[in-house]
N, C-alpha and C positions, 0 to 999 in steps of 0.2 A: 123772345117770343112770349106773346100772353098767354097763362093758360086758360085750354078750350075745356068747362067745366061741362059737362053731358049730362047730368042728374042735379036733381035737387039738394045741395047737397047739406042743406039746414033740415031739412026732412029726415035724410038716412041720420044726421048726427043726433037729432034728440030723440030717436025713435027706443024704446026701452031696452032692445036688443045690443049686445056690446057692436061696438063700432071694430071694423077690420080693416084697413087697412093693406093693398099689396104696392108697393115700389116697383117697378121694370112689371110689371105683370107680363108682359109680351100678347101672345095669342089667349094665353090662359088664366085661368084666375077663381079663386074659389069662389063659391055661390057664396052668395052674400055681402060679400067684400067690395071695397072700393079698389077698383083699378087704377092704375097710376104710370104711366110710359109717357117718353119724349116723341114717341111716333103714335100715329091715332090708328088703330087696329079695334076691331070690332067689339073686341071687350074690354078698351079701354074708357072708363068715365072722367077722366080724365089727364086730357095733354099738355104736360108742363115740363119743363129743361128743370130738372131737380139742383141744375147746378145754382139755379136760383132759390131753392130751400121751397119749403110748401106753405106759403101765404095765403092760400087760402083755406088751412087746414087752424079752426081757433086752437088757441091754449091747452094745456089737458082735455081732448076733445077723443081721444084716441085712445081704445083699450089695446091691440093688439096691432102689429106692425109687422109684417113678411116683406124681407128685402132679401133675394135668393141672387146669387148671380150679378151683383146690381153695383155694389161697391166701387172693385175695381173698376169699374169705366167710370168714374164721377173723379174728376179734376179738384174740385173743392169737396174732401172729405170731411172736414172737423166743420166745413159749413152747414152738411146736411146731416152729421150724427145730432149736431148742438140743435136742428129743427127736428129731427127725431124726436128729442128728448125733450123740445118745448111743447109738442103736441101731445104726446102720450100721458095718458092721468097716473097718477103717483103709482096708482098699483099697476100701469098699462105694462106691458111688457114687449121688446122687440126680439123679433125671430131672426138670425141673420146668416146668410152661409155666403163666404168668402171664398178665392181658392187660395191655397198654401205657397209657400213658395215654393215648394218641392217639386209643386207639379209640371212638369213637363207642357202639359197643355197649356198651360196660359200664356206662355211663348208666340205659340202659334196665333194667338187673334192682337190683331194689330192695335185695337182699341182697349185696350186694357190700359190703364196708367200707372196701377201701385201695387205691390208684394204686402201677403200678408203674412203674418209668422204670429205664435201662438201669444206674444206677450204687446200685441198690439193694439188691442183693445185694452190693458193693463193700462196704457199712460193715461186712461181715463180714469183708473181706481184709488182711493185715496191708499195711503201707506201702509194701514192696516187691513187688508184685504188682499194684497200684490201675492203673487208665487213666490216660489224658494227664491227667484232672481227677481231682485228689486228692482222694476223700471221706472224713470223721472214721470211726477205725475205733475209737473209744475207748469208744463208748456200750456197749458190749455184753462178754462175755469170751468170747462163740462165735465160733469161727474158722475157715473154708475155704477150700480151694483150689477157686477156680473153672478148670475145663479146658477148657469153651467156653461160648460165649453165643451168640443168635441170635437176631436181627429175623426177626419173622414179619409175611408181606407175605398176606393173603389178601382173598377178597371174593365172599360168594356170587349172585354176577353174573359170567358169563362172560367177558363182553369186560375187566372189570376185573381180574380176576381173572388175567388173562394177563399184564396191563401190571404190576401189584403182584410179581407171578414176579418180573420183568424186573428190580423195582426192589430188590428185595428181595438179586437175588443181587448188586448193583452194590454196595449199601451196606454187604451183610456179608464182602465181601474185603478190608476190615482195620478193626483195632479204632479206628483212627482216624475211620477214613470212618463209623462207626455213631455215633461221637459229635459228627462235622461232623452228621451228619442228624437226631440229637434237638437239637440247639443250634439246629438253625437251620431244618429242611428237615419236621418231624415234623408242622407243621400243615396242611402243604398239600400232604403223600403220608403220612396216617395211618398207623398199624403196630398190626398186629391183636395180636400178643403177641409174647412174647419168651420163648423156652428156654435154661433153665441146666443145665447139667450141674455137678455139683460132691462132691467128697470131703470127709471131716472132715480138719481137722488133725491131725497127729499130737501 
């Protein structure tokens, strides 16, 4: 499918204001931002199958990147981090929330393709930067610097919903304690997703 480009979008890119960028935006999307969905919904400025990367998105064109929810359904994953990382400018940065493996939920929706786990985005980091557990970073030639990461602890049930808070900020006060908790602790206090924050290499 070609995409169906709905704005100017040479206009919003060289306009002095940072460029934003949303991925899956769905119904919603913050003011200002460029929308981006494979279904054409009212706030989207753009309809394109991401599984073809964003070609019509130039070079370091892009300060900020929100892909929320969006991942697991993309078939070709290392296609569209590596277009992430082509369009975003050196300093740009990508916002990204995944669900975990733990979660329960992600069972349930039939479109989903891939499990994420905390050392995932790791096979993108060069050697010097990896967690306590070394992951191979050689399968790929894309390369970030990850600036944080983060266990999401939620639960749409109240009373649980407090205690997952609780847990959630215990385990993400050091990078250690978040991989003591998927090694050993991640079945029997699930984790709803996990956010990345991350820049391209230079």
């Amino acid at each position: 499918m070609e995409p169906l480009i709905k704005i100017d979008l040479n206009n919003v890119i060289n306009k002095p204001e940072p460029v934003v960028v949303e991925l899956g935006c769905g119904k919603k999307k913050k003011q200002g931002s460029i929308g981006i969905d494979k279904i054409d919904l009212p706030n989207v400025d753009i309809v394109a199958n991401m599984e073809n990367g964003l070609p019509f998105l130039p070079d370091n064109s892009v300060d900020q990147i929100h892909c929320r929810s969006v991942l697991e359904h993309v078939e070709n994953f290392e296609n569209l981090i590596r277009e992430i990382v082509r369009v975003l400018k050196n300093d740009g940065t990508a916002h990204i929330f995944v669900p975990h493996f733990s979660n329960s939920y992600y069972y349930s929706d039939y479109t989903h393709k891939r499990l994420f786990g905390l050392y995932t985005f790791y096979y993108l980091v060069d050697q010097n930067h990896q967690l306590k557990r070394k992951v191979p970073n050689f399968y790929t030639d894309i390369k970030i610097n990850i600036k944080s990461q983060r266990l999401v602890f939620t639960s749409p049930f109240w009373c649980s919903r407090h205690i997952k808070k609780l847990i959630g900020f215990l385990f993400n006060c050091h990078r250690c304690l978040q991989e003591f908790y998927e090694a050993h602790l991640c079945w029997l206090f699930p984790c709803y997703g996990i956010e990345i924050v991350f820049t391209p290499c230079p």
